[in-house]
N, C-alpha and C positions, 0 to 999 in steps of 0.2 A: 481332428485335433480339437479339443476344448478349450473353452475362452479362457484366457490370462486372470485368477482369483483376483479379486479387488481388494485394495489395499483395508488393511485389517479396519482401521479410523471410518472408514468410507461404510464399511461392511456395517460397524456399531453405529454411526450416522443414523442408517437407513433401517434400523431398529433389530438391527441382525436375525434377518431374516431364514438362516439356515441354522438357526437354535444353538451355534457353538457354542460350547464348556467355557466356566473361565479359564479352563486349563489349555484349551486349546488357542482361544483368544490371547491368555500370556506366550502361549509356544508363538505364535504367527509374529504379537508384534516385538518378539526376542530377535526374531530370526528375515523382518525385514530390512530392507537397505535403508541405511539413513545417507543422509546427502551431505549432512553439516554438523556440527557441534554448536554448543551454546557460548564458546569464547569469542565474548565482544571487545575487542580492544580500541579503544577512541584514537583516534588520529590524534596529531601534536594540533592540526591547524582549529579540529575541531575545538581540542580543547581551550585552547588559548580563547576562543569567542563565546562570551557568556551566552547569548539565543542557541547558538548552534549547538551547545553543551547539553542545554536541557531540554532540547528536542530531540538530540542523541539521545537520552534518557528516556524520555518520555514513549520512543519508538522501541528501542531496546525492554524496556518494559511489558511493552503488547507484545514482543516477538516471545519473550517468556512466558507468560502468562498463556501464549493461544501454544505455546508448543510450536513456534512455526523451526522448521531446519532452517539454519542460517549458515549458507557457501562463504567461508568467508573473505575470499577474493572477491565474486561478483556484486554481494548483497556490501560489504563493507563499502564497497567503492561508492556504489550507488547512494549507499545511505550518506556514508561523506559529503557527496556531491548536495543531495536534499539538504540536509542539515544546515551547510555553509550558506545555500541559496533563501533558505527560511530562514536564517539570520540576515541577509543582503537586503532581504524582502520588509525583515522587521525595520532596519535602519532606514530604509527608504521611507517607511510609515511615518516614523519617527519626524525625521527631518519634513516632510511632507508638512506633518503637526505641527512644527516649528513655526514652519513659514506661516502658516494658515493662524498662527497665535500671535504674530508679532504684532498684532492690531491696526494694519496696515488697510486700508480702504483697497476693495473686491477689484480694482483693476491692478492696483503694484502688488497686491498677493497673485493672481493669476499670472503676471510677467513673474516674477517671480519664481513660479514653479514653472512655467515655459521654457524660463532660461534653462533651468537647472535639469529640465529635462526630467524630471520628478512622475510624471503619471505615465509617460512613455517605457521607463525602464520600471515602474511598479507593472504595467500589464504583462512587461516581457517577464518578468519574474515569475507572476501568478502562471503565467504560462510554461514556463519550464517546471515550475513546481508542481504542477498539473499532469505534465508527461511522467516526470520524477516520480510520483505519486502510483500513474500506472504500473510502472515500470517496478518498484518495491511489493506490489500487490499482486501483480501478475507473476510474478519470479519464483513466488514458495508456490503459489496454487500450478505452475508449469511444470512441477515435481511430479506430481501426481499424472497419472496414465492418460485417464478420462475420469470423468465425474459423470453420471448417467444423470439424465433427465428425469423427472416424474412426470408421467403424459398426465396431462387433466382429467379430471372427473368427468366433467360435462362430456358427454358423447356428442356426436356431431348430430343437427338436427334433421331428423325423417323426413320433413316436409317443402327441406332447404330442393331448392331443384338440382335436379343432375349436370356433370357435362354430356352435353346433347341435347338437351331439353329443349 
């Protein structure tokens, strides 16, 4: 049995290397499976939070533009979750700034942000938003089968010694 055709995208990627037609290229990618639609509908919580608004946009945006399929159960949820937290993450900044402006002398500004717990819940942020981040980019690219490698150029050197040697 022969290998599974590669996805039509993957196939023009790699400079389409088995010379299809545009005829045949529009048959392939008529006739394969899409995963999602492009209805992006924003959540109430997102909306309501100006960051989280236009970071929903902002993301919505590149998912248009690149063409990605968008599930919209898994990816909405997800992005929800991003969105909300890159606003959390903003306000933390924010109030962070505040403190740091009030003109308070370097020891009542560091108590200050100790108290409030202010760089502890900024790291825990950047860190969820970091997984969140994986987890949006990895999600459309796991659609896909496989993606093949291009072995390098460079051959392996003649002169390198063997195993045994």
């Amino acid at each position: 049995m022969g290998r599974h055709a590669q996805p039509i995208q993957l196939h023009i990627i790699n400079g389409n290397p088995n010379r299809l037609t545009k005829d045949e290229i529009e048959r392939r990618q008529n006739s394969e499976i899409r995963f999602g639609n492009q209805d992006f509908k924003m959540s109430p919580l997102v909306r309501k939070n100006l960051h989280a608004r236009r970071k929903w946009k902002e993301i919505i945006e590149l998912y248009v533009m690149y063409g990605v399929d968008f599930v919209s159960t898994s990816d909405a949820t997800i992005l929800e979750r991003y969105c909300l937290t890159y606003a959390e993450y903003v306000t933390l900044q924010e109030v962070r700034e505040e403190v740091i402006n009030k003109g308070w002398d370097k020891v009542k500004t560091y108590h200050a942000i100790e108290e409030l717990g202010l760089e502890n819940n900024i790291n825990k942020k950047i860190d969820l938003l970091t997984k969140l981040e994986d987890r949006l980019i990895l999600n459309p690219l796991s659609k896909i089968k496989t993606v093949p490698v291009k072995q390098s150029d460079k051959q392996a050197d003649p002169n390198a010694a063997m195993f045994g040697d």
